[in-house]
C-alpha positions as CSV (number, residue, x, y, z in Angstrom):
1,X,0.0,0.0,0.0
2,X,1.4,3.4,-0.8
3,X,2.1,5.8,2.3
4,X,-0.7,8.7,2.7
5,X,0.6,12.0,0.8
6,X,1.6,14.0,4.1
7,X,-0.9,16.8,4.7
8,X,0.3,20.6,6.1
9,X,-1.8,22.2,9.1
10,X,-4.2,18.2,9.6
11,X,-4.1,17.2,13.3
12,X,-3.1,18.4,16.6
13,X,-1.9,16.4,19.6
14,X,-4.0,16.7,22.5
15,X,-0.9,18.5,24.1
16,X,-1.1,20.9,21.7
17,X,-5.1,21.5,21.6
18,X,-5.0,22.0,25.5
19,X,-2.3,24.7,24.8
20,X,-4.4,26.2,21.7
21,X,-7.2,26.6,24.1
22,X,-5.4,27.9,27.1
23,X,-3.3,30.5,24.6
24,X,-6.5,31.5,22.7
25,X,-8.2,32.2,26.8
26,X,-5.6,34.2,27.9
27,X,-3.4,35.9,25.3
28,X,-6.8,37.1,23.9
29,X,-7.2,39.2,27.0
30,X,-3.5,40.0,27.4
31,X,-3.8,41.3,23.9
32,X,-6.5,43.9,25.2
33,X,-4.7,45.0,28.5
34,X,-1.2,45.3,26.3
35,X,-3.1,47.3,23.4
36,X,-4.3,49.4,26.2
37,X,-1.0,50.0,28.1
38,X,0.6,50.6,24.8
39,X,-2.5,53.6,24.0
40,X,-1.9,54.7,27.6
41,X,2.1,55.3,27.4
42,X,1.6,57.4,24.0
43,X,-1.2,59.2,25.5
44,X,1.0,59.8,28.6
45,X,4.1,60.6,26.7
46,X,2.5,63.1,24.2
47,X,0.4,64.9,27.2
48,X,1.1,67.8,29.4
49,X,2.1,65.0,31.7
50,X,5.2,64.1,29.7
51,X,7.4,65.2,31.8
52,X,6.5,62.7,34.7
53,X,6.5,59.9,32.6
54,X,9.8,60.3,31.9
55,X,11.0,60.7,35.1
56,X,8.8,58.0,36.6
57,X,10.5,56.0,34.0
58,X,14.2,56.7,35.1
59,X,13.7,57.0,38.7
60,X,15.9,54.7,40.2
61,X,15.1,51.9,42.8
62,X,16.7,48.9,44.2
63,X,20.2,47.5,46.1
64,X,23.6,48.8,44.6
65,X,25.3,46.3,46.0
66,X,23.9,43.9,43.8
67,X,24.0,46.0,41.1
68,X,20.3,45.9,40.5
69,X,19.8,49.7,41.1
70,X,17.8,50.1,38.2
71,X,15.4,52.7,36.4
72,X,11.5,51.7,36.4
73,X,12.1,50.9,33.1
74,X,14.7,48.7,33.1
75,X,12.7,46.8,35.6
76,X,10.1,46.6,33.6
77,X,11.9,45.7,30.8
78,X,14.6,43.1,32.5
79,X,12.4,41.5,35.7
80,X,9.1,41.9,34.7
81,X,9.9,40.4,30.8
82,X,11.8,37.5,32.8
83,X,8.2,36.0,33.7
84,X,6.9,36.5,29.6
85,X,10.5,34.3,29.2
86,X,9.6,32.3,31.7
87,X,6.2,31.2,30.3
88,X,8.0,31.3,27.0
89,X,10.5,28.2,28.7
90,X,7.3,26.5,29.3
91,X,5.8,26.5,26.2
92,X,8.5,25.3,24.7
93,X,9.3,22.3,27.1
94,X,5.7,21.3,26.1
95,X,6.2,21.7,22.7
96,X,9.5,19.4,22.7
97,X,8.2,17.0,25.1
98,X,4.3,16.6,24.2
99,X,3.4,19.0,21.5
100,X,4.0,19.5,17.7
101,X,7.7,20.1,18.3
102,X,7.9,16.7,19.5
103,X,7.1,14.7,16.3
104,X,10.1,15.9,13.2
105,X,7.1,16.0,11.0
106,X,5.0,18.2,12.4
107,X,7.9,20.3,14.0
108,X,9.8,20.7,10.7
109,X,7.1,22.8,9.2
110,X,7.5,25.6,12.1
111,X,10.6,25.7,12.7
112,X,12.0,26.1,9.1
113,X,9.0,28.9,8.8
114,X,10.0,30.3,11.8
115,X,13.6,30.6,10.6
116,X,12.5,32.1,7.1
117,X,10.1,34.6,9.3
118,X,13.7,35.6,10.7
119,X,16.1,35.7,8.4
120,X,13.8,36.9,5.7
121,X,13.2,40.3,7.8
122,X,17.2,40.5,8.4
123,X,18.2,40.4,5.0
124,X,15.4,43.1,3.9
125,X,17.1,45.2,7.1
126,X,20.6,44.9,6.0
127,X,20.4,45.6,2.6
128,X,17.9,49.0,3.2
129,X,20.7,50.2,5.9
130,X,23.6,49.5,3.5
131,X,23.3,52.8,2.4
132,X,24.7,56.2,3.8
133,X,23.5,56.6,7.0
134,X,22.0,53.4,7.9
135,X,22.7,51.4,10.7
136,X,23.0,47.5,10.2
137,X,22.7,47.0,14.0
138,X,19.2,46.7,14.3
139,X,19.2,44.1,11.8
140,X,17.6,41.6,14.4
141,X,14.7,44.1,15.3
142,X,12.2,43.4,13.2
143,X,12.7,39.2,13.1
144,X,10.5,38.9,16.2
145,X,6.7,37.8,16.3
146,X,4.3,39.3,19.3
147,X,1.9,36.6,20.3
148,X,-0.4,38.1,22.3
149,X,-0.9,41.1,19.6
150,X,-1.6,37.8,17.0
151,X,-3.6,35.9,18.9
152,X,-5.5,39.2,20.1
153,X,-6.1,40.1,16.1
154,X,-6.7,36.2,15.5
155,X,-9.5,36.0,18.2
156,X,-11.0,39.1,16.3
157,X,-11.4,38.0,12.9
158,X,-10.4,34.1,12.8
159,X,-13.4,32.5,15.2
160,X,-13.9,29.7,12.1
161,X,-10.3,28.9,11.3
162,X,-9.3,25.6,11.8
163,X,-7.5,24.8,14.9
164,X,-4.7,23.7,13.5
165,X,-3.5,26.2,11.2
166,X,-4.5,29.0,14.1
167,X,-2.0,26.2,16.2
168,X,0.7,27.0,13.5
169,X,0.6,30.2,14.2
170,X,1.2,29.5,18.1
171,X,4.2,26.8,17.1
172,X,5.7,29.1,14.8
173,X,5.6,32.2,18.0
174,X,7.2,29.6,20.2
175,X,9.9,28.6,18.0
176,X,10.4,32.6,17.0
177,X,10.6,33.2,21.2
178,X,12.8,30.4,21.1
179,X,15.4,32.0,18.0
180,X,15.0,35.5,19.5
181,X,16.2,34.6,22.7
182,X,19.3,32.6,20.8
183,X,19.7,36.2,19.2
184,X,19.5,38.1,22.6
185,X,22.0,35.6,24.2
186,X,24.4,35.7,21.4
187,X,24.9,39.1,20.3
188,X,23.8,41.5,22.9
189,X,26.0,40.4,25.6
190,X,29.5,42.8,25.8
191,X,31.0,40.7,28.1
192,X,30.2,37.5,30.6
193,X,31.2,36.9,34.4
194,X,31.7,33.3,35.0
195,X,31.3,33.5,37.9
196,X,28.1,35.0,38.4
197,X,26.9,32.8,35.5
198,X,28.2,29.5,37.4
199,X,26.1,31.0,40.5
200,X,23.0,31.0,38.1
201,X,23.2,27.9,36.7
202,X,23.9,26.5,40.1
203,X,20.2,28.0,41.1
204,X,18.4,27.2,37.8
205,X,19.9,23.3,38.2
206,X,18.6,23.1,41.7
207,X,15.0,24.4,41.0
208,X,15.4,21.9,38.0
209,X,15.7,19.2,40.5
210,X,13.1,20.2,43.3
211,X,10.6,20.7,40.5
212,X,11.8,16.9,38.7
213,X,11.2,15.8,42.6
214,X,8.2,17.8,42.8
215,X,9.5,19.5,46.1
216,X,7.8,23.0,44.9
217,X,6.5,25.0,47.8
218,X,6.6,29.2,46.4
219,X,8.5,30.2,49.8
220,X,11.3,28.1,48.2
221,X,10.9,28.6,44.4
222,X,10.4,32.0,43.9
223,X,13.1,32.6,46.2
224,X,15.7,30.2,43.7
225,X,13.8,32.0,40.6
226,X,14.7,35.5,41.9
227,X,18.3,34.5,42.7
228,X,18.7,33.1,39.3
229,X,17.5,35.9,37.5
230,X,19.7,38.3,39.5
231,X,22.6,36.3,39.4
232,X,22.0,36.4,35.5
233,X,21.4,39.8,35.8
234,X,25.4,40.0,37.3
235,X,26.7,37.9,34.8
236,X,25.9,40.4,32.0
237,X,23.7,38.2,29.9
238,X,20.4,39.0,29.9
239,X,18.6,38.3,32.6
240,X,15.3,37.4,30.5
241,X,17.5,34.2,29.6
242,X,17.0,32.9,33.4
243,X,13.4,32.8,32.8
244,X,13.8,31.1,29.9
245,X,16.3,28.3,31.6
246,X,14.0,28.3,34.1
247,X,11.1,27.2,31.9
248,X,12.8,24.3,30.4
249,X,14.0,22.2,33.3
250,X,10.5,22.1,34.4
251,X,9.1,18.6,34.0
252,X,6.6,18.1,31.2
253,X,5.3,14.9,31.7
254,X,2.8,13.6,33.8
255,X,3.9,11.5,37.0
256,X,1.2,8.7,38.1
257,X,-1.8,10.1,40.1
258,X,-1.0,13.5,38.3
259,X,-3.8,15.3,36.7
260,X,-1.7,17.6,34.7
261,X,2.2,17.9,33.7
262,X,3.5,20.5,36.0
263,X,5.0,22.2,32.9
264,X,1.3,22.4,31.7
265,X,0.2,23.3,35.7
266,X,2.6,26.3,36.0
267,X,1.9,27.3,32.2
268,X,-1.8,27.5,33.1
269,X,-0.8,29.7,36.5
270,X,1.3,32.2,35.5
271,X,0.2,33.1,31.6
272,X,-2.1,35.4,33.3
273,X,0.4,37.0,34.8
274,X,2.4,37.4,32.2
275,X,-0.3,38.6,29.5
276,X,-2.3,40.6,32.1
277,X,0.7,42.4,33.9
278,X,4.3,41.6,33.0
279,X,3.4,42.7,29.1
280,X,1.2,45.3,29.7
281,X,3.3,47.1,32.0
282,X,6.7,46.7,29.5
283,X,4.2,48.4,27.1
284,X,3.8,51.3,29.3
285,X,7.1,52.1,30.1
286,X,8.6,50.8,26.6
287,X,6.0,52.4,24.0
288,X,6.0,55.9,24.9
289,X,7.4,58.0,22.7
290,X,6.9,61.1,21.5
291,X,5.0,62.0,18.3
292,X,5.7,64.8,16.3
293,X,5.2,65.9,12.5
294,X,9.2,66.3,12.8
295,X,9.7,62.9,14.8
296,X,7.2,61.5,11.9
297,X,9.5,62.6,9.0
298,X,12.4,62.0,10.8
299,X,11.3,58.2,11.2
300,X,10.4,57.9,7.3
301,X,13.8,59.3,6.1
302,X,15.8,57.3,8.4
303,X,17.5,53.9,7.0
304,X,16.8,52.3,10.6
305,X,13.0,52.8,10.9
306,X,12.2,51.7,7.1
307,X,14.5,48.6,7.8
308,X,11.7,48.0,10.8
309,X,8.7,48.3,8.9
310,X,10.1,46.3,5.5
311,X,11.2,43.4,7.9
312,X,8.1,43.4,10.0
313,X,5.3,43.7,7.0
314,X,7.2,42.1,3.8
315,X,9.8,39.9,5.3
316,X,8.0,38.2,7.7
317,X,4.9,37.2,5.4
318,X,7.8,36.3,2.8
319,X,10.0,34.4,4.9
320,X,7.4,32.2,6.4
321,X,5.2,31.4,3.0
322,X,8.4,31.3,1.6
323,X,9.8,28.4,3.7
324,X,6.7,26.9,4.5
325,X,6.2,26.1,0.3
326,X,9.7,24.5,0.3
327,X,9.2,22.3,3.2
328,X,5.6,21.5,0.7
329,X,7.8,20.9,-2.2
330,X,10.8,19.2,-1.0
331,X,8.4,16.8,0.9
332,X,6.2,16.2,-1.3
333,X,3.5,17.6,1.2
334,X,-0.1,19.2,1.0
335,X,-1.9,21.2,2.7
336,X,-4.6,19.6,4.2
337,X,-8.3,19.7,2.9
338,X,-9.8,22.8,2.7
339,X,-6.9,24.7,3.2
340,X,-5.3,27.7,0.9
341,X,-2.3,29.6,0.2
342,X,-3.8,32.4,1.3
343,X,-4.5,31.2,5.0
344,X,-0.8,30.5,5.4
345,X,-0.5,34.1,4.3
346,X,-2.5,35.4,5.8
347,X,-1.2,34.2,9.2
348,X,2.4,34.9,8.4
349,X,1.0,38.8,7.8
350,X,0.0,38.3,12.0
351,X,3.9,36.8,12.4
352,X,5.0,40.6,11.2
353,X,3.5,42.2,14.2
354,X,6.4,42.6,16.3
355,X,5.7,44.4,19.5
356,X,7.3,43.1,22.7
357,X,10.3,41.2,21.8
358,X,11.2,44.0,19.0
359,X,11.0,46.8,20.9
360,X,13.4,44.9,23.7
361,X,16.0,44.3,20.9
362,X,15.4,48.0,19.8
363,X,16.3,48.8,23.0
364,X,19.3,46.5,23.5
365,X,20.4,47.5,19.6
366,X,20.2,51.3,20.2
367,X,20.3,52.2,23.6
368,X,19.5,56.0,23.4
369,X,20.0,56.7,20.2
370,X,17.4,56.1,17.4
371,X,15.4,54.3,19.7
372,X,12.4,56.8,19.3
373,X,12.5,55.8,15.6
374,X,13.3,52.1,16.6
375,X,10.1,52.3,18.7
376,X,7.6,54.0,16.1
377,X,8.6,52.0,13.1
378,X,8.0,49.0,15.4
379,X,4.4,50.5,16.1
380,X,3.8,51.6,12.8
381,X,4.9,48.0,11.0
382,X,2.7,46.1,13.8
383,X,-0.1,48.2,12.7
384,X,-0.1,48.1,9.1
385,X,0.8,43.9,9.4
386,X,-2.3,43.8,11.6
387,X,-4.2,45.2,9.6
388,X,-3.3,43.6,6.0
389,X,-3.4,39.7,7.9
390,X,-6.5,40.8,10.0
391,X,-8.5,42.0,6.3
392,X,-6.8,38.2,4.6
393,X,-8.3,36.2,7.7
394,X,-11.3,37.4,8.2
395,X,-12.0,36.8,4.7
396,X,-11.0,33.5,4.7
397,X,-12.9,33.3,8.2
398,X,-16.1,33.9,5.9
399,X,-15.9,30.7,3.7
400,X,-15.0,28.7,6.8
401,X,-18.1,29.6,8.2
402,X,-20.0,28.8,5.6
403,X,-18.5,25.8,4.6
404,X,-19.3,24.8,8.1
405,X,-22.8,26.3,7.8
406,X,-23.0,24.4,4.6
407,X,-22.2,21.2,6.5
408,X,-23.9,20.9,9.7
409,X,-27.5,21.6,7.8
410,X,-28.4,19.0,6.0
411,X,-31.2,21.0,4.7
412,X,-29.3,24.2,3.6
413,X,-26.0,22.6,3.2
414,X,-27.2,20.4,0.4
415,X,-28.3,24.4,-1.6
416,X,-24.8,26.0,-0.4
417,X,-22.4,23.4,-0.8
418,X,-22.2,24.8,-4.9
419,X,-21.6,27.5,-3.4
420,X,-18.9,26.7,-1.3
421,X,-17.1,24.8,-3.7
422,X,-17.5,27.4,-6.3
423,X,-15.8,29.9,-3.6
424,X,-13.2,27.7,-2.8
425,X,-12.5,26.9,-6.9
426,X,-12.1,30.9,-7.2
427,X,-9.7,31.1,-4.4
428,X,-7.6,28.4,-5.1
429,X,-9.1,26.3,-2.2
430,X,-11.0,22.9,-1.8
431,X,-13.3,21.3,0.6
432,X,-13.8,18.5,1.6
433,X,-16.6,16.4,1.1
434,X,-19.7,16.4,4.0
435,X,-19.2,13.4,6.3
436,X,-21.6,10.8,6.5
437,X,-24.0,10.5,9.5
438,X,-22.0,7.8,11.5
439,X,-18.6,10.0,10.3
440,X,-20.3,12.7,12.6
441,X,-20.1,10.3,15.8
């Protein structure tokens, strides 16, 4: 018997369906409250009140002894991020262990479009700031993906999707998080204490352990957490990478008697967290910037910013399609029934809004200088790549609901299934046929 063609975007493992559902739950709403902080720092910074928001954001607080006397900001953006990263190590423990990372076919189609969605961006960046004036580090800015804008947008206008391409989307994010962190490890880090680094290791290898013997009262972890963090903090890597490291050696399988993974258990405890507060508030402090007709056409002339915005809304959507059709052809793969071109593209438009990860490399690229433009070109690509995936989607979203109309009315469905096929014929899609009554069991 030949082997079944293999089929792009078919089936989801229940891993990854429980993860779907608890994404879609809470990134939906984190998508809101960071939309709202981000509206609230550019009201704030571009008010009478500027002047406080500044200086709220560089008032310094915390011990000097160990070095962690730092602006509001840079909390924000270095302890407050570490618990996004620290989700982020989560997710992606799942996704290796029990998810769609977990199985080389269904993890070779994410990956490889998650590392066309990056270098894809890069390239565009580089070549626009080869020119006079240009500046080619900020090349990694715009190669990041902003989940809980996505899924936020997603939720909007993508309600009758299928679950599994909407999970692509979510796979692809993790794998992004994954490559961005790789990039912030790499090559922002001017120079490494051992020592310090030893120290956090030493922490993050001993909450490992506790967790593996499921020895996990807060008044001990959080504690090890913390010291991790700021012993990474010393070290001069990042400290986001702690959360990260911190993520992983989290066990993500079930023991006996367990009802969920504790990977899965923490996941599900401190998303909200990080979508309803950690993000939000980076947004506040991180977004602010101040708008101006001059700050506007200093932003469009400037090598830097269109960089930004040609990375974030071509590069992304052409790296990922890109890839993804390559994996398809060199495969031999399909996508699965019902499916279009046009969905993937649609979904890789949502990749190009890059809001919380590319405004922290814009910030570790630039430090004060062209960061303002760093920081609106981010805002302006995220917006326009909304906006072009969210108009793709939601038309797509229309035949998938009434394909699915077409199908669960026996009555109706039998006058609009022409219909739906003749829509799918003129957009290059196909459905598939309506199952039979003991198919439906």
């Amino acid at each position: 018997m030949p082997d079944k063609p293999t089929r792009l975007f078919s089936r989801l493992t229940p891993s990854t369906e429980r993860t779907l559902s608890d994404i879609l739950r809470t990134e939906r709403a984190g998508g809101i409250l960071l939309l709202v902080g981000t509206v609230a720092a550019l009201i704030w910074a571009n008010s009478a009140w500027a002047d406080s928001y500044e200086a709220l954001k560089s008032f310094q607080i915390g011990p000097h002894a160990l070095h962690l006397d730092l602006s509001v900001e840079d909390w924000a953006k270095d302890g407050l991020l570490a618990i996004f990263f620290f989700v982020v190590g989560l997710e992606l423990k799942r996704e290796i262990v029990a998810g769609e990372l977990r199985r080389p076919a269904t993890a070779i189609v994410p990956i490889v479009a998650a590392v066309g969605g990056m270098a894809m961006p890069a390239i565009l960046y580089t070549v626009v700031n080869l020119q006079d004036g240009g500046s080619p580090e900020g090349w990694a800015v715009p190669t990041a993906t902003d989940i809980a804008f996505a899924v936020a947008v997603l939720s909007v206008v993508g309600k009758w999707l299928p679950n599994a391409l909407r999970a692509f989307l979510l796979t692809l994010a993790v794998v992004d998080d994954l490559l961005a962190i790789i990039i912030i490890a790499v090559f922002f880090t001017d120079h490494i204490n051992f020592l310090w680094l030893a120290a956090s290791v030493v922490c993050i290898a001993v909450f490992g352990l506790l967790a593996a013997k499921r020895i996990t009262p807060w008044w001990l972890m959080v504690p090890l957490a913390v010291a991790a963090w700021a012993f990474m903090h010393a070290s001069g890597i990042h400290a986001t990478i702690a959360g990260v490291a911190l993520g992983m050696v989290v066990p993500a399988i079930r023991r006996k008697g367990e009802r969920h993974a504790l990977a899965e258990h923490w996941e599900h405890k401190w998303r909200p967290v990080s979508a309803g507060f950690a993000v939000p508030v980076f947004a506040l402090f991180a977004a602010g910037i101040a708008i101006s007709s001059e700050a506007i056409s200093t932003a469009v002339s400037d090598p830097v910013a269109q960089g930004v915005v040609i990375g974030l809304v071509i590069g992304k959507p052409l790296g990922i399609v890109l890839a993804t059709w390559l994996v398809a052809t060199f495969t031999k793969a399909n996508l699965d029934r019902g499916l279009n071109w046009l969905d993937v593209l649609g979904m890789a438009f949502l990749a190009g809004i890059g809001f919380t990860v590319s405004l922290l490399i814009g910030d570790l690229a630039f430090s004060d200088e062209r960061v303002a433009e760093v920081k609106m070109a981010v805002l302006a690509a995220s917006i326009l790549a909304a906006i072009i995936g969210a108009s793709m989607l939601f038309w797509r979203d229309r035949f998938y609901r009434r394909l699915y109309e077409s199908r669960s009315n026996p009555v109706v469905g039998h006058d609009r299934m022409g219909d739906a096929h003749e829509l799918a014929r003129m957009i290059g899609g196909t459905v598939a046929p309506r199952p039979e009554k003991d198919d439906a069991h």
